[in-house]
C-alpha positions in Angstrom: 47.6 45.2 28.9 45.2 42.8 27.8 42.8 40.9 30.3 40.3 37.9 28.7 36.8 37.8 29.7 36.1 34.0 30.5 33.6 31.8 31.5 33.2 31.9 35.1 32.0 28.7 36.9 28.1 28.9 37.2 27.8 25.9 39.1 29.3 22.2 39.8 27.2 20.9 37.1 27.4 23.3 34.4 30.0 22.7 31.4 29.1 25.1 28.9 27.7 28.3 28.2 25.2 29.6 25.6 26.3 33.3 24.3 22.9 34.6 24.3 23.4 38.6 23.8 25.9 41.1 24.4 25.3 44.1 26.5 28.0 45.9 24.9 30.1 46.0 21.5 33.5 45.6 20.3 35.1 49.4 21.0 33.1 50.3 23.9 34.7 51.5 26.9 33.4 49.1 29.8 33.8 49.4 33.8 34.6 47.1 36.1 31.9 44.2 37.1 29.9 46.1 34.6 27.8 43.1 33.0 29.0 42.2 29.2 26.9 39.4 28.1 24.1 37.1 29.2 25.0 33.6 28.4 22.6 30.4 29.6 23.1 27.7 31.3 21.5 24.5 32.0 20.1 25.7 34.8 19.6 29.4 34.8 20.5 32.6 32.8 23.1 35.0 33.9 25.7 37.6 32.9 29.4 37.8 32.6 30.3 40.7 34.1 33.6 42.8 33.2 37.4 42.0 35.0 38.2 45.5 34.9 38.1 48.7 33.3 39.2 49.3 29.6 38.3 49.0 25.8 36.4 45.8 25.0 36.6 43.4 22.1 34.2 40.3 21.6 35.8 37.3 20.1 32.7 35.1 20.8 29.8 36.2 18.9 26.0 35.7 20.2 24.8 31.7 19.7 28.1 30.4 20.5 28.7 27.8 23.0 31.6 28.4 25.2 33.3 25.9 27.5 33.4 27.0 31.4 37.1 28.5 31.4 36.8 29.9 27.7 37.4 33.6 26.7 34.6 35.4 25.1 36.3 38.8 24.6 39.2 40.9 25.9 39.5 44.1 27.2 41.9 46.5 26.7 42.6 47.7 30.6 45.7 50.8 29.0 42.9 52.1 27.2 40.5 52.9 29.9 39.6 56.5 29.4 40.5 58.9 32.6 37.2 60.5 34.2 36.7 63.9 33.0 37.6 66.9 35.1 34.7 68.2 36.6 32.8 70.9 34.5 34.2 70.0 31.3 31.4 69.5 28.7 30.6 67.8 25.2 31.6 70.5 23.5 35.2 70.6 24.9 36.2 67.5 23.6 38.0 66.6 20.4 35.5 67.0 17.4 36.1 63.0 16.5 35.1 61.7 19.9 31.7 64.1 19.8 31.3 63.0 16.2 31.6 59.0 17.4 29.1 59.6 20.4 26.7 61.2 18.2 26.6 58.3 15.8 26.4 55.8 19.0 23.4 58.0 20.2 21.5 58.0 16.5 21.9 54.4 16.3 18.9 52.9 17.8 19.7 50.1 20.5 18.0 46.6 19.5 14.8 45.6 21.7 15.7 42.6 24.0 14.5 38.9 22.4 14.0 36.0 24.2 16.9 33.1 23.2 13.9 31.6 21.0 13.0 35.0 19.0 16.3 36.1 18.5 16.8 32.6 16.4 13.4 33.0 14.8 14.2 36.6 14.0 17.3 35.9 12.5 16.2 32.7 10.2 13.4 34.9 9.1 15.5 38.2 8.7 12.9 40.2 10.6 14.1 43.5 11.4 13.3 43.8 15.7 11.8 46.9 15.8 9.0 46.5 13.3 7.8 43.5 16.2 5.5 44.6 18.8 6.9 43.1 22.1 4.4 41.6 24.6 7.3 40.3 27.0 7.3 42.1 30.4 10.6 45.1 30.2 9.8 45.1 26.6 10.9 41.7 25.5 10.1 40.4 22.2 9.0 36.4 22.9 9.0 34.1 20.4 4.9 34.1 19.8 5.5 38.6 19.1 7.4 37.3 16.1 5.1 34.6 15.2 2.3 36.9 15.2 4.7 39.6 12.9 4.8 36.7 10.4 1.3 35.9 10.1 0.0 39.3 10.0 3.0 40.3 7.1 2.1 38.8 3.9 5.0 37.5 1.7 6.4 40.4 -0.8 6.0 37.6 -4.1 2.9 36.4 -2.6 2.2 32.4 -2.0 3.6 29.7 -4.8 1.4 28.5 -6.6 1.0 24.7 -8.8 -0.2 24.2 -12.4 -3.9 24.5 -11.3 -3.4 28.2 -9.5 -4.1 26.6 -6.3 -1.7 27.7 -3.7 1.1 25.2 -2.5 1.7 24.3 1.3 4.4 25.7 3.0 6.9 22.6 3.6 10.0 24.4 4.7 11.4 23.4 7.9 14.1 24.7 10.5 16.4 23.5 13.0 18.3 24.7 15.8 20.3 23.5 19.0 18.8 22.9 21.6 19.6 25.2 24.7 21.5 24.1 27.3 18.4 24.3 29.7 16.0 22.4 27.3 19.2 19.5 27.1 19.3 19.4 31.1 15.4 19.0 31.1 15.3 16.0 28.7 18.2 14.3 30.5 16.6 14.5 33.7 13.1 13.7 32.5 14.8 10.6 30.7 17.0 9.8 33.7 13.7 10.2 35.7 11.8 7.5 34.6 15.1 5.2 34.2 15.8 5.5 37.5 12.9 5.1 39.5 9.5 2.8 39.8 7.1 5.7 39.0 3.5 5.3 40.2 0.7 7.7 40.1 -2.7 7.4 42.2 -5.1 9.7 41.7 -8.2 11.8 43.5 -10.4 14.7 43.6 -11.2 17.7 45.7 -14.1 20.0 46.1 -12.9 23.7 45.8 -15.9 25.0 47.0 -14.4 25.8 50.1 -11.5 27.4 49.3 -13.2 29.7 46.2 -15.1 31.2 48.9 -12.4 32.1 51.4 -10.6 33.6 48.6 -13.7 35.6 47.4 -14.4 36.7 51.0 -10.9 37.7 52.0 -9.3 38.7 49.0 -9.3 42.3 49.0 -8.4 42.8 52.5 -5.9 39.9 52.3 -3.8 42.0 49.0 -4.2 45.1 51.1 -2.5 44.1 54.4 0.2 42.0 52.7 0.8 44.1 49.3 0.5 40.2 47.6 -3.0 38.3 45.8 -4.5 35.1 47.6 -3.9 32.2 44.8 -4.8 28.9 44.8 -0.5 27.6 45.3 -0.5 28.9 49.0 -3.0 26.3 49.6 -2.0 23.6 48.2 1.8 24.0 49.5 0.3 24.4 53.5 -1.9 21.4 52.3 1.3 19.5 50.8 3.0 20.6 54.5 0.3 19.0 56.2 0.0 15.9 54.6 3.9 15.4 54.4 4.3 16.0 58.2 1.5 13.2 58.3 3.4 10.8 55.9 7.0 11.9 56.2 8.3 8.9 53.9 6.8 11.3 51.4 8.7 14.0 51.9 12.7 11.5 51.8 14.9 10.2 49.3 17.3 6.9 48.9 20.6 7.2 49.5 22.2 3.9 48.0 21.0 1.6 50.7 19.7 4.5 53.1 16.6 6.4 53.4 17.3 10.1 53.9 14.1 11.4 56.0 13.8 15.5 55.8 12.9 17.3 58.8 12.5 20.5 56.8 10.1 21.2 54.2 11.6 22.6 50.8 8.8 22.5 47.9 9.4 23.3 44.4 6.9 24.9 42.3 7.4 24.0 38.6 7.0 27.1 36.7 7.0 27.3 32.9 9.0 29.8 31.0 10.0 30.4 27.4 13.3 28.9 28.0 11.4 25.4 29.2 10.5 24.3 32.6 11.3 25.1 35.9 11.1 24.1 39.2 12.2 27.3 41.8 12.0 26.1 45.3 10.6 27.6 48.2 12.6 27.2 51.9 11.4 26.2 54.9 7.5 26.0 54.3 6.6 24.6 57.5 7.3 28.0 58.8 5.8 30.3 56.0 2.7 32.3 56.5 0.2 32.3 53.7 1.7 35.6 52.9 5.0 34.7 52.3 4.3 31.8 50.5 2.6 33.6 47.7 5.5 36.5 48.0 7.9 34.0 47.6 6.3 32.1 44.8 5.7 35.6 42.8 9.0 36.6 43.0 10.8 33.6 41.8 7.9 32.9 39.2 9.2 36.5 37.6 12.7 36.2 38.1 12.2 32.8 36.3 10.4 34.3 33.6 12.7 37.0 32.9 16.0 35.0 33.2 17.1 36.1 36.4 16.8 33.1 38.3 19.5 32.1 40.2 21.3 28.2 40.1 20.6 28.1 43.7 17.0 29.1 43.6 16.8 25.6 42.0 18.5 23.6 43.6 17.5 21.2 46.3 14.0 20.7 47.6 12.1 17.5 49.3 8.7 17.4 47.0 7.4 19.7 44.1 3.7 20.8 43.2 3.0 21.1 39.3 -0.2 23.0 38.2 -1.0 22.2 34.8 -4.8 23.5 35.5 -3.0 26.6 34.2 -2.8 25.6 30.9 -6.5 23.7 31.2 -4.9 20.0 31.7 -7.8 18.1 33.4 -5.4 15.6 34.5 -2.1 13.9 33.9 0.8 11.9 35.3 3.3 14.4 36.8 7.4 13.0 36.5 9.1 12.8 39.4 11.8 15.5 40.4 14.5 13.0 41.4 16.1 12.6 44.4 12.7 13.7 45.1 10.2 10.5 45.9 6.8 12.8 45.2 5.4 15.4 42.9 1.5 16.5 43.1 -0.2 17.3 40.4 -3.2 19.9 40.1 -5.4 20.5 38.0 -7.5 22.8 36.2 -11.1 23.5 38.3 -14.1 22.2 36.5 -18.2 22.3 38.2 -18.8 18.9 37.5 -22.2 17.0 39.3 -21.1 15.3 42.5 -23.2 13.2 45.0 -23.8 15.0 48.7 -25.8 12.7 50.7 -28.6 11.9 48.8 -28.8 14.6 46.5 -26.6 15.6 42.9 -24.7 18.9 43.3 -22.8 20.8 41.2 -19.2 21.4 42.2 -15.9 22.9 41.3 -14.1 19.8 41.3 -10.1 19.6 41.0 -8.6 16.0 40.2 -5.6 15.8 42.2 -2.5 13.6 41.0 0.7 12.1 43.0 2.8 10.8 41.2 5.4 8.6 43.8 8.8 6.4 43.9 7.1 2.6 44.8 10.6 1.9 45.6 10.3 3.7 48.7 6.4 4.6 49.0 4.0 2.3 49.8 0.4 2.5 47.3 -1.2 3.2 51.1 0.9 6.0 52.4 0.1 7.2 48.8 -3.4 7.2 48.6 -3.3 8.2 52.3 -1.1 11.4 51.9 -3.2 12.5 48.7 -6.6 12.0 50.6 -4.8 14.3 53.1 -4.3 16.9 51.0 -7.9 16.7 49.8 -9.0 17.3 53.3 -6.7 19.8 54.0 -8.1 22.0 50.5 -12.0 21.2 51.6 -12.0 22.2 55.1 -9.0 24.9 55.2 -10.7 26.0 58.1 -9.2 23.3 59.8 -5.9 23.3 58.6 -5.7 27.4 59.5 -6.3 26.1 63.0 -3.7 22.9 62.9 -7.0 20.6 64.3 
């Protein structure tokens, strides 16, 4: 009897499936909810998992899209092999099935790829295991086999023109977009359709906060098993100033304004599959601690694919840090339904006026970006000069005065 492997629903929103790579291959004898293939959505990535026990084939191959509902493979559930009796060995069974598994067990398993690699691999026709991975588990990214390519010189060596000088590479390549880099640009495009995007701008003296970090660091990571960053900060900051300006922290609803008595806050994270924005719950009620917890752990399951549709869904404001990446400043995009979005930035000691003398700081411009539909330029400016207090004196803001 034969049972299809489909498409399971990921989510309301979701359509379509990316095949991104099978687990197993055609032949294999699979057990039930044992996972098959990782596909990608527009959201997140995830795995189809096996209907029951038996001999699978694949009739989708890796790179193909897949409607929600589709079948990607069938498995074969009258030719599920019986356990073994207890104590029988290798060497008991036929001499073709120990012959089969010993040619499975020479065969070397592919290293993992990233959805971007495993393109670049193929148009290239790189063979995987001559790439040194850098990807956490062993992944191969997309810059390992960038970095193959320029360290391999060409077998015919470069063209050359009529003077011997060598000719530019002008090839060029193209590819589908994924699934999750197609949701991005419809939401980023929908984004500033749909809303009257404003962005005020200020600074904030890190002094303050560098030296709590510096003084409380080591005992901080060895009570809660988790590194002080600069996030936790800035999300008890965001809390602070949104439970000041709560307009901030709504949405419109047609006609209605939707005021949120809870506090969800993404934090865009960037992966190789694009950007994402993984949301923390209730951060009104988080500790320091399990802010920076929380923010690890869905920073790696976002980087490794693992990241789950409702890990990303929902939320009342999002903080962006592109001070990761060295961005001075810039004009964040709003998260819609989401009416804010603060920016940080990277931390520079520039010369600032104390009183009557020039100082040298580590400054951070700070950016909210804000729907003028709803927000008010004064609640703006006000709520971003809160935040800026909040990150200068934490003192205060440990102590709620």
């Amino acid at each position: 009897m034969a049972i299809e492997v489909t498409v399971p629903k990921f989510g309301e929103s979701v359509s379509e499936v990316v095949l991104v790579q099978w687990h197993k291959r055609t032949g294999d004898l699979v057990r039930r909810d044992e996972p098959l293939v990782e596909v990608e959505t527009e959201k997140a990535t995830e795995n189809i998992v096996a209907p029951s026990d038996g001999t699978l084939t694949i009739t989708a191959e890796a790179g193909k899209r897949v409607p929600v509902g589709g079948s990607v493979g069938r498995i074969d559930a009258s030719a599920a092999a019986p356990p073994e009796p207890s104590g029988k060995t290798a060497e008991s069974r036929p001499a073709s099935a120990r012959s089969h598994a010993a040619a499975v067990a020479r065969e070397p398993a592919a290293p993992p790829m990233s959805p971007a690699a495993r393109v670049l691999v193929a148009e290239k026709q790189i063979a995987p295991s001559d790439i040194t991975p850098s990807g956490r588990g062993g992944v191969i990214l997309k810059e390992d086999v960038i970095s193959h390519l320029e360290k391999t010189p060409a077998v015919d060596g470069p063209a050359r023109s009529r003077n011997d000088q060598p000719v530019a590479d002008r090839t060029e390549s193209r590819q589908k977009m994924s699934p999750l880099r197609r949701r991005i640009a419809q939401r980023l495009v929908a984004s500033q359709q749909a809303t009257a995007s404003l962005t005020t701008f200020n600074e904030a003296d890190m002094s303050a906060v560098i030296d709590l970090r510096s003084r409380y660091k080591d005992k901080f990571e060895k009570k809660h098993g988790v590194a002080l960053g600069f996030m936790s900060f800035f999300v008890k900051a965001a809390v602070e100033a949104l439970r000041a300006f709560p307009v901030v922290n709504a949405r419109m609803d047609g006609e209605d304004i939707v005021y949120h008595q809870y506090y969800d806050i993404g934090v865009a994270v960037s992966t190789e599959r694009g950007l994402m924005v993984p949301v923390l719950r209730d951060c009104g009620r988080l500790s320091f601690a399990d802010i920076e917890r929380a923010i690890g752990d869905l920073a790696r399951r976002a980087r490794e694919g693992k990241i789950k549709p409702d890990d990303l869904s929902g939320g009342t404001f999002t903080i962006t840090n592109g001070g990761v990446f060295g961005s001075m400043m810039s004009t964040p995009i709003l998260n819609p339904p989401q009416s804010g979005i603060l920016g940080m930035h990277t931390i520079q000691k520039r010369p600032v006026a104390l009183g009557e003398q020039v100082v040298i700081r580590p400054m951070m411009y700070l950016a909210l970006t804000y729907d003028h539909r709803l927000i008010d330029g004064r609640e703006a400016v006000q709520f971003l000069v809160r935040v800026k207090e909040c990150v200068e004196n934490p003192g205060a803001m440990l102590l709620d005065i």
